[in-house]
N, C-alpha and C positions, 0 to 999 in steps of 0.2 A: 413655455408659458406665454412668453411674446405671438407666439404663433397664436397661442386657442383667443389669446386678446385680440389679435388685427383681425381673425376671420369674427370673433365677436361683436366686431365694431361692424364689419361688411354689412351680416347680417343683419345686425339693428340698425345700420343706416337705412336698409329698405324696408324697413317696418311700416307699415302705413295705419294711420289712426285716421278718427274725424279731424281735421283741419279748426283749428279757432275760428269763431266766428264773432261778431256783437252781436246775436240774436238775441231777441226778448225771453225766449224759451233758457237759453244759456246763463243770462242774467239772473233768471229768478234761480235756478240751478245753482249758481254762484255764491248765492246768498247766503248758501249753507255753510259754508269753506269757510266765507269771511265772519259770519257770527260764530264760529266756532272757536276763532282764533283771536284771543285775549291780550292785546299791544301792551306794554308797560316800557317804555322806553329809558330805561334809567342812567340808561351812559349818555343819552342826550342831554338828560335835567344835571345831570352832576359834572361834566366835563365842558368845556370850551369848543364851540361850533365857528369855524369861520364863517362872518355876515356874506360873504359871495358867493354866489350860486353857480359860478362858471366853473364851466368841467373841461377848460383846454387847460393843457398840465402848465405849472403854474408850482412856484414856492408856495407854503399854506405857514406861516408865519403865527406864532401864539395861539393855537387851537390844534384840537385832537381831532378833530374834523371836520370835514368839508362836505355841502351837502351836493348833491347828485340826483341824477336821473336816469333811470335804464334804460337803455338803446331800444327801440322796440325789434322784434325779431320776424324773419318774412313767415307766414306757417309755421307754428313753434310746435310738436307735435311730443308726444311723451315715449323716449327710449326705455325706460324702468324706474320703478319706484320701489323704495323700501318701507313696506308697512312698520315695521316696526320702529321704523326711528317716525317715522307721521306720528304713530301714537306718543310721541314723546311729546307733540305738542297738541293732542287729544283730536287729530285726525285718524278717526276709524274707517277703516274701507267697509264700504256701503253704497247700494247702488247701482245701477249698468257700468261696467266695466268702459263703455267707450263714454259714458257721461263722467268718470271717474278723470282719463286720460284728457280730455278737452279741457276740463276745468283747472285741473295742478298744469299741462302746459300755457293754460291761460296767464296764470298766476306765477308759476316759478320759474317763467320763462324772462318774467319783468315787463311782460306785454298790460298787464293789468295791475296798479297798486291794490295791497289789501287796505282795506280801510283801516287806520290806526300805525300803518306804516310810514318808517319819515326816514328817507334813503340817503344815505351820506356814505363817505368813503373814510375810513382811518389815514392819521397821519403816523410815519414811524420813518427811523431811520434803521442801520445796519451794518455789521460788519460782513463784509460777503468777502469769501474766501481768506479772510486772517485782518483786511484790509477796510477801512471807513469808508462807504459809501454814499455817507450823508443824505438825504430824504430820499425814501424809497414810498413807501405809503401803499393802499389800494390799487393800485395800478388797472384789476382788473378782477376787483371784487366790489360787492357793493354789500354794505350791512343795508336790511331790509326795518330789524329793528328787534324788540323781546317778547318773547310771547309767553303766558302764565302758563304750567301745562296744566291737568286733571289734576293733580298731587299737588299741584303749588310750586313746583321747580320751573327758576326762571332760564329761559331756552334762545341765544340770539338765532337769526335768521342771516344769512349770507348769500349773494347770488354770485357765483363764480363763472364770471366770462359775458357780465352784462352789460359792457360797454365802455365809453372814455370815462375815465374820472381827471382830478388833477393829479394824478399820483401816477397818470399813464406815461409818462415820457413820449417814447417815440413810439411806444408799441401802440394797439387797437381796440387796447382793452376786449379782444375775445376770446375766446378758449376754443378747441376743435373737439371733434366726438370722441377720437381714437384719446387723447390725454383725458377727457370728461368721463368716459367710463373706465378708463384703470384709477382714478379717483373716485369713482363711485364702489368701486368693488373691493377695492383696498380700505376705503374707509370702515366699510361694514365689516370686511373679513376680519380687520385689527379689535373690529368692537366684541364680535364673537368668539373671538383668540383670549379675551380676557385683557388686554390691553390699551390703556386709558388712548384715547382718540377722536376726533370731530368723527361728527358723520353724515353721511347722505342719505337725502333724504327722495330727492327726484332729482335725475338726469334726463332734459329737454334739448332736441335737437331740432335744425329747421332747416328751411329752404338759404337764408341767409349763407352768405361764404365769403371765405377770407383764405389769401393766397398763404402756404409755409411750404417749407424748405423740409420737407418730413425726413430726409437723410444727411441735408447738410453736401449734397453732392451738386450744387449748381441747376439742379431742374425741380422749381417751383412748383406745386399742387393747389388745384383749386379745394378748399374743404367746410364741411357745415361748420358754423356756430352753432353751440351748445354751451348750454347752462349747466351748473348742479349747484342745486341747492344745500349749501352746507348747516350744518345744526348743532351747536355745542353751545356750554355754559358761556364763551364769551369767547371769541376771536381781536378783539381789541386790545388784549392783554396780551404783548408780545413783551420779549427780552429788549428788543428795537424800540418798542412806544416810547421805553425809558431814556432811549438814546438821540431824543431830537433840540436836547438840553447842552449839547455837545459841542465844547466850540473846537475852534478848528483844528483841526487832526496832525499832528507831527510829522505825518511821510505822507498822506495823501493831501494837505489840504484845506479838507471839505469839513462843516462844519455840521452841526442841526440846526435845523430851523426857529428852534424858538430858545435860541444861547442866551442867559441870564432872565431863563425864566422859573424861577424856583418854585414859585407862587402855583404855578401847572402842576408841578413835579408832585406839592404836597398835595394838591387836589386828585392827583390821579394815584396817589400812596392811599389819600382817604377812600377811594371808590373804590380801588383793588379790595384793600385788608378789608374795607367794613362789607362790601357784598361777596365777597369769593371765601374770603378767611375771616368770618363774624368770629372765631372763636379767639382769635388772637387780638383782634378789637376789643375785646368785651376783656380780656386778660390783662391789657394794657394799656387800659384806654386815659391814662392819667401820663403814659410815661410814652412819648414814639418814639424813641431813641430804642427801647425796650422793644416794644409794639413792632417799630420796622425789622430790628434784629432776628425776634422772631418768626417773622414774615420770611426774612432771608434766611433762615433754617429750613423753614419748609419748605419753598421752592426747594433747594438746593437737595433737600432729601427725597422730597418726590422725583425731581429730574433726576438722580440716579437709580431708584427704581426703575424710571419708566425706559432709559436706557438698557439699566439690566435685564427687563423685559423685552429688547429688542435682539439682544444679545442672543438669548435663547433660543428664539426662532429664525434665527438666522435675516432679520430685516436689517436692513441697510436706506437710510432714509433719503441719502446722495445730495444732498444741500442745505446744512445743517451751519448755515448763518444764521447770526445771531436774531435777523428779526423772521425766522423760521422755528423760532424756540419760544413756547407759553407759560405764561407766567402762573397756569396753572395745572402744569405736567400732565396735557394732551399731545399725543402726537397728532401737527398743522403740515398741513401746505406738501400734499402728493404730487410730487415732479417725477423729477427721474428716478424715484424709487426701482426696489427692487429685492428680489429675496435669493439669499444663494442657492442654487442647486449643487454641486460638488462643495464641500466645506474650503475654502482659501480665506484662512485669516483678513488678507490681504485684498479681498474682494472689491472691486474698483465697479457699482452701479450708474454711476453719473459719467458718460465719457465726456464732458468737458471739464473732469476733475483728471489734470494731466499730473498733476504731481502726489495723489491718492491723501490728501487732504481728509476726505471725506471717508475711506477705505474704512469696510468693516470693522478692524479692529484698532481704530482711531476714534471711532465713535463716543466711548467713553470718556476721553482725556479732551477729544473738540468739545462736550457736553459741559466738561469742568471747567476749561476756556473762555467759552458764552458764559458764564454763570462771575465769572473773572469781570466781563465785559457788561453784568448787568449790576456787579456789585460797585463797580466806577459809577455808572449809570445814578445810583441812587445818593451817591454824596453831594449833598452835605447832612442830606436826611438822614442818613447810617454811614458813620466815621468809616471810612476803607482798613480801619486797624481792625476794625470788630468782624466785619464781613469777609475779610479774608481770612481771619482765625476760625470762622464757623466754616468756611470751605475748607479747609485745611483738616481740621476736627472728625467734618460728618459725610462730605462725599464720597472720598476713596472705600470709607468702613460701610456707608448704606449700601452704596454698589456693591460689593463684594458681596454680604450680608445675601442681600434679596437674591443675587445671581447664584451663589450656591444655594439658596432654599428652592430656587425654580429649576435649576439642574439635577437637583435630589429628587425634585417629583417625577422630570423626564425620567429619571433612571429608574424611579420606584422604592426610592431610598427612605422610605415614611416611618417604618418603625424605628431606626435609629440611626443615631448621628453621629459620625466617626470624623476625627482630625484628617483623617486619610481621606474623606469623602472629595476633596477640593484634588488632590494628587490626581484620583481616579479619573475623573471629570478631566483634566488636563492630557492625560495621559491619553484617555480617550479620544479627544480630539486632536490630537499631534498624531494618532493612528489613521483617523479619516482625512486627515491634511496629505500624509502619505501616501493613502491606499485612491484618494480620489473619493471617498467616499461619498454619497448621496447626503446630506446633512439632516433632511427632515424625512426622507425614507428610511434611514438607519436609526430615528429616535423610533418611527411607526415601527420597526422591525422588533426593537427591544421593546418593546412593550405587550409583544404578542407572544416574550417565553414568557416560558412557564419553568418555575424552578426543579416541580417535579417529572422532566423530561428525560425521557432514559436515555442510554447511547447514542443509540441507532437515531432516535429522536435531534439529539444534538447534533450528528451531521447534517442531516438536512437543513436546518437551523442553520448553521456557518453556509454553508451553500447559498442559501439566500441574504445572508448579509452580504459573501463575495461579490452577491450580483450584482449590488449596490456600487461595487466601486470600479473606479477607471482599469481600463485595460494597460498592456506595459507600453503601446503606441501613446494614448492618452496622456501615460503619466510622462514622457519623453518628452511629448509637445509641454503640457504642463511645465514641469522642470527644466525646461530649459534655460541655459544660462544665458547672461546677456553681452559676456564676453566670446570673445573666437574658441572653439575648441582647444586648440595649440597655446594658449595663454592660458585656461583653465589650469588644464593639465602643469601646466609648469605651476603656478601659483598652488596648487594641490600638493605636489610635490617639495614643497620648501615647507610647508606651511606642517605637513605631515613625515618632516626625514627624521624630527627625535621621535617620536610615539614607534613603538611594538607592532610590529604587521603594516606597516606603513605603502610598503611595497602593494600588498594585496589589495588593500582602501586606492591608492592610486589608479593601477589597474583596473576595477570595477567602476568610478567613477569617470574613467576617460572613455570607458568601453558604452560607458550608458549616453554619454553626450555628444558622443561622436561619431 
């Protein structure tokens, strides 16, 4: 998959389109883009903007953000677009095809404001890798602003990789083509998987370039900047937003930026629940004590849904801090993802997660962790007695819940439901954990018997499942141990002198590692 990505990125780096211009002809062109696209900016009217307009990184003290301005970009020229998430915000494709590409890289490159657009950077802070990292923020995004769609659903705008903000540290605020389009194609693909997620809308790349270390082996690369344009219900609702209230941290330190300010904390409780979760507003709108409890059930039950949906298809999200988590159970922020090919519980996507932190099947209990770290996050709005009882209560039983109903449909298990259906499912994958199994080529396999298959029919069937899995070299490298052969063996042997056949378990486990 990494292969057909980097030659896919080759390819579309030499793509060549019309170049942006300011012509008159493009302008009137333009005009269509921008009345079509209905601004309603509402996290600006309800939330706290810092008065400074400087975008050298900088503390952002008492305010949810910081405004900004997009780096302009040299020739911004259009790598791909996804009609279907455009029409989320009632851009229909229509038109010449290269008047089509001039015009979205004119605009979603950041080279051009839409009119009605008012571009700031989010403030947040984070726990990244278990640990307080105190303001982290946009570093290298820019909210563009909300747009009304056709239907009435409101749609933020996000430009990913468009320049300094204050929340850039040390980095450039850019993003590169090869990481802009495995986020653009991942975002789409998680949306057509059925799996709650931002999405992309147009990936713009240019003459612009910025040097990276693309292997981490000491020999720098010159590479394009690129944009993508990202599109969900709201990107400013992180698990982090809540954490900039923070004061200073017991083993690191670091604090949040805006420590005794409660007065934010309720302001950004009233913008969540009343526009993201009107229904628990309208339910509780006399009691917040109630109203926010509520609020923290449902994140905490969508977040294990949308976990147990990651569960299933084998994704692996690889940097699942806390301000990488939404507070309205989307999956944010495509890094080092990645999706397993051979099933290993223990699947390690992110290589700068050295102690598997992040590891496949860690994902669910880091999930309930963060959710640990947003229910601190909201006190003294929601007592920590009540918010860790509804954790306690409803996560471990919704995960499980949802993960065995989407395991029952992989297997085909729809007419009836057996105690034993959850064994099965486990059983099943402690066999491809073994055999090396393909994970998502052996769900495509079983979905292609058929029950009334005859004999003769079912070997060929097991045939093609074998071919799914590791060979006995494969599974040697695989299993391998981390101790010396000659320690194994002896710890084998101690561990196995009372049990029955001891002798023979010995032997075949020294003969395979050795």
């Amino acid at each position: 998959a990494f292969s057909a990505l980097s030659a896919l990125s080759s390819s579309l780096a030499l793509r060549s389109c019309s170049p942006c211009s300011p012509s008159s002809a493009l302008s009137q062109r333009s005009a269509r883009i921008s009345l079509a696209l209905r601004f309603d900016n509402l996290a600006l009217r309800s939330l706290p903007v810092d008065p400074s307009e400087d975008s050298a990184p900088r503390a952002v003290p008492g305010a949810c953000f910081a405004r900004v301005r997009p780096t302009p970009l040299r020739n911004p020229r259009l790598v791909a677009m996804s009609p279907p998430a455009l029409a989320l915000l009632g851009l229909e494709a229509g038109g010449p095809e290269a008047e089509r590409e001039a015009e979205a890289a004119l605009y979603f490159s950041g080279n051009r404001l839409l009119p009605g657009s008012e571009p700031a950077a989010h403030c947040y802070c984070g726990h990244q890798f278990g640990s307080f990292a105190g303001q982290l923020g946009d570093g290298a995004a820019i909210y563009l602003g909300e747009v009304r769609g056709p239907r009435g659903a409101r749609w933020e705008l996000q430009l990913k990789g468009a320049g300094i903000t204050p929340f850039s540290r040390q980095a450039d605020g850019r993003k590169v083509l090869r990481s802009s389009i495995r986020e653009f194609l991942c975002s789409e693909a998680m949306f057509h998987l059925g799996i709650p997620t931002t999405r992309a809308g147009t990936c713009v790349t240019s003459d612009s370039e910025v040097v990276r270390d693309i292997f981490y082996d000491g020999n720098p690369k010159k590479e394009r900047c690129t944009v993508v344009l990202r599109i969900a219900s709201t990107f400013i609702s992180r698990f982090g937003s809540f954490e900039i209230f923070k004061p200073p941290d017991e083993y690191t330190g670091r604090k949040g930026p805006s420590v005794n300010r409660n007065d934010i904390r309720v302001q950004m409780l009233n913008y969540v629940i009343g526009t993201f979760y009107p229904e628990i507003q309208e339910a509780h709108a006399d009691n917040s004590i109630q109203r926010n409890a509520a609020f923290f059930k449902e994140i905490t039950k969508r977040t294990a849904r949308l976990v147990a949906e990651w569960q299933c298809v084998g994704f692996c999200h690889g940097v699942l801090n806390t301000d990488n988590m939404s507070i309205v159970g989307l999956t944010i922020d495509y890094g080092p993802f990645g999706f397993m090919d051979r099933y290993d519980p223990e699947h390690i996507c992110n290589g700068s997660d050295n102690t598997g932190r992040y590891a496949y099947n860690k994902q669910p209990e880091i999930c309930k962790w963060n959710l640990g770290k947003l229910a601190e996050a909201l006190v003294p709005e929601l007592p920590l007695e009540i918010s860790e009882l509804i954790l306690e209560e409803e996560y471990d039983a919704e995960f499980e819940k949802h993960y065995l109903q989407k395991m029952r449909k992989k297997l085909g298990l729809i007419q009836l439901e057996l105690e034993e259906d959850s064994k099965l499912v486990s059983e099943l994958l402690e066999t491809m954990h073994l055999t090396g199994g393909d994970f998502t080529n052996i769900f495509y396999l079983l979905s292609s018997f058929s029950v009334d298959t005859d004999p003769s029919g079912l070997e060929d069937f097991l045939g093609k499942l074998m071919s799914q899995c590791a060979s006995v070299e494969e599974l040697r490298v695989a299993f391998k141990p981390q101790m010396d052969p000659s320690s194994l063996c002896v710890l084998i042997s101690q561990l196995s002198a009372c049990e029955q056949g001891a002798g023979q378990r010995n032997w075949l486990a020294c003969s395979l590692f050795t």
